[in-house]
Legacy VTK file of the C-alpha trace (Angstrom):
# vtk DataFile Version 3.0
C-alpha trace
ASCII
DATASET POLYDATA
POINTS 150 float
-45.156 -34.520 36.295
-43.770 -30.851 35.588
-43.467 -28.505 38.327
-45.152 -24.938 37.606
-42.695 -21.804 38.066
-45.745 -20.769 40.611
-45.502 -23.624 42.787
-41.910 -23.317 43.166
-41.700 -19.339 44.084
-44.760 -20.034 46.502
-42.244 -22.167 48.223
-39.563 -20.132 48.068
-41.449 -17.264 49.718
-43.326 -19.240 52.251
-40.731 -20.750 53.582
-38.628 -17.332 53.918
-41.448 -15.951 55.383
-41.790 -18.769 57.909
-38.426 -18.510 59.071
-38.155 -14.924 59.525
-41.945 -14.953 61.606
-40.076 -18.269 63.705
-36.951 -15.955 64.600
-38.932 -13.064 65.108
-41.386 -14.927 67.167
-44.044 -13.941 65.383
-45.728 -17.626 65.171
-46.096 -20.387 67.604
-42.198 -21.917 68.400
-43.949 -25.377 69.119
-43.076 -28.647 67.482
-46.227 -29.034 65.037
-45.795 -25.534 63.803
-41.917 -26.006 63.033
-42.674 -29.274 61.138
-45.358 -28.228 59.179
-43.826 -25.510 58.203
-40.134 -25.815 57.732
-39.701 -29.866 58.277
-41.958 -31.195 55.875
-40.901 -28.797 53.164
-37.230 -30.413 53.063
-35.721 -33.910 51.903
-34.562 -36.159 54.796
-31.004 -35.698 52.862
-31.153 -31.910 53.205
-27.820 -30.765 51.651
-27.437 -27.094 52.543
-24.318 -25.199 51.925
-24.031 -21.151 53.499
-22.388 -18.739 51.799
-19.534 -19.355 54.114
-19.132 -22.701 53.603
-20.444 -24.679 56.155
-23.125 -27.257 55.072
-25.450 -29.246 57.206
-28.217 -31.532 56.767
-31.879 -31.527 58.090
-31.023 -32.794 61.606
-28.564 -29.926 62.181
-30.829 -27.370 60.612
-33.889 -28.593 63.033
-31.723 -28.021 65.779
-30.157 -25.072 64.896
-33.574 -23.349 64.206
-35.356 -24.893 66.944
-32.569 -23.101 69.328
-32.679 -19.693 67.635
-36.990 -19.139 68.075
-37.973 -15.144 68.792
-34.688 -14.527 68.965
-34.134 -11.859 66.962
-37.550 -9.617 66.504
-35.823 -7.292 64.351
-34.747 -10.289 61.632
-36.184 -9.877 57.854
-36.398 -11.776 54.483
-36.908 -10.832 51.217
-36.883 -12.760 48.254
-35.987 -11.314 44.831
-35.517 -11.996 41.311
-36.605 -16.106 41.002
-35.599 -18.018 38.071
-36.395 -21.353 37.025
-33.133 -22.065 35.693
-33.827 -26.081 34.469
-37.048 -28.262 34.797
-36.821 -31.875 34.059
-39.844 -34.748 34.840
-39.908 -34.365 38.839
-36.575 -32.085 39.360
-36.299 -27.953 39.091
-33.515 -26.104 40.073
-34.228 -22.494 40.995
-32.131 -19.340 41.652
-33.207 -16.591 43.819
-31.451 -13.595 45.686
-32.050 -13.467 49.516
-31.969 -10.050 50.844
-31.302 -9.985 55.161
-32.199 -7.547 57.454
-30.848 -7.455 61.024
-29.284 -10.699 60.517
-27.725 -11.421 64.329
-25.530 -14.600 62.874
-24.050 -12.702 60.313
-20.735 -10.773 60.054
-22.780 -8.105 58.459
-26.382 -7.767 59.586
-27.901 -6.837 56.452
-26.812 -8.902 53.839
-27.623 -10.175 50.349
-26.851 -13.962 48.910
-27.523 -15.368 45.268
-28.909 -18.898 46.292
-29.442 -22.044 44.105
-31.986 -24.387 45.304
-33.278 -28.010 43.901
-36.637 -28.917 44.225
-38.366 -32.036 43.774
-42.384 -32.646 42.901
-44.195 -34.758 45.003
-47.091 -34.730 43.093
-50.526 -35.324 44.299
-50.836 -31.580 44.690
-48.483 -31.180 47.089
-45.998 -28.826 47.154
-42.249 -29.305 46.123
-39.774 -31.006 48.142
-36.437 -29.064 49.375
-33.802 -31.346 48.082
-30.721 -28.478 48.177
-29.731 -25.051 48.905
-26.118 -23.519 48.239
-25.819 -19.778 48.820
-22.994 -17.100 48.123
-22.651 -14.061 48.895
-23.396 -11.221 46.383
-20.404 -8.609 45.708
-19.838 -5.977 48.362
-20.932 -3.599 45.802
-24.300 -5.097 44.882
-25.114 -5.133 48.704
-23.954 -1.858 49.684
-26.549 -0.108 46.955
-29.232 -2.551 47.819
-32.513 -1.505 49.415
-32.848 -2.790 52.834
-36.717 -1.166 53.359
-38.322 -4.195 53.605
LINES 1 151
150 0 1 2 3 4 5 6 7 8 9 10 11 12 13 14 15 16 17 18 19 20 21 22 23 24 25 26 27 28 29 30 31 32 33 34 35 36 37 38 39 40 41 42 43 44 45 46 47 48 49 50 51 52 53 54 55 56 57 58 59 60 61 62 63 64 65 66 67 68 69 70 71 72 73 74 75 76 77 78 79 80 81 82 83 84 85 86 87 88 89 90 91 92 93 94 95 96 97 98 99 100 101 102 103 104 105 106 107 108 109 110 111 112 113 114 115 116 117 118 119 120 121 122 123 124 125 126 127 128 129 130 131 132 133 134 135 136 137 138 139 140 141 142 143 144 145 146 147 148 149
């Protein structure tokens, strides 16, 4: 089975737009709502790498998140520019730039990454598995001409 470019950005933006409603506490921060929304969207061997270099797994990331509900109302997402970069029979790996607004854990609040992600289909009609995310930061430049009106 192939995954469709459409399944894969509906992904990417639903789970971007899950995690900046959980920060900004604009959802319910109970357990069903975290795992049906973030946790059963990644891979039990979550690799995910920041921009600074620190990687966790899915245990880390469920605790970090967990910790960090409504706590920053201000806190946006947007997602720009996906590309399907490679498909094969169950695997896709997808780049996207993530665009940050009011960030609290960043040096700079509003920010901008590149990130690489690898997806895996479930089939069955379900929607793509989160095997790995790496992110980098974009150039100074890029970022300070971006549009943060989101």
């Amino acid at each position: 089975m192939t995954l469709r470019t459409e399944q894969i950005e509906a992904t990417i933006h639903d789970i971007h737009e899950f995690f900046t409603d959980w920060v900004g506490g604009r959802c319910p921060g109970d357990d069903a709502t975290f795992q049906k929304n973030a946790l059963d969207r990644l891979s039990d061997d979550l690799v995910a790498i920041m921009p600074g270099g620190r990687s966790f797994g899915k245990t880390d990331f469920e605790g970090y998140m967990k910790g960090i509900y409504a706590s920053n109302p201000a806190f946006r997402i947007k997602i720009r520019d996906i590309r399907v970069r490679h498909t094969g029979a169950d695997l896709a790996v997808v780049n996207y730039h993530e665009w940050q607004r009011d960030a609290k854990d960043s040096d700079d609040p509003n920010n901008g990454r590149i990130t690489t992600m690898v997806v895996r289909d479930r089939g069955k009609g379900r929607e793509p598995e989160i095997l790995q995310v790496h992110e980098t930061w974009l150039p100074d430049e890029v970022v300070k001409n971006a549009d943060f009106e989101f």
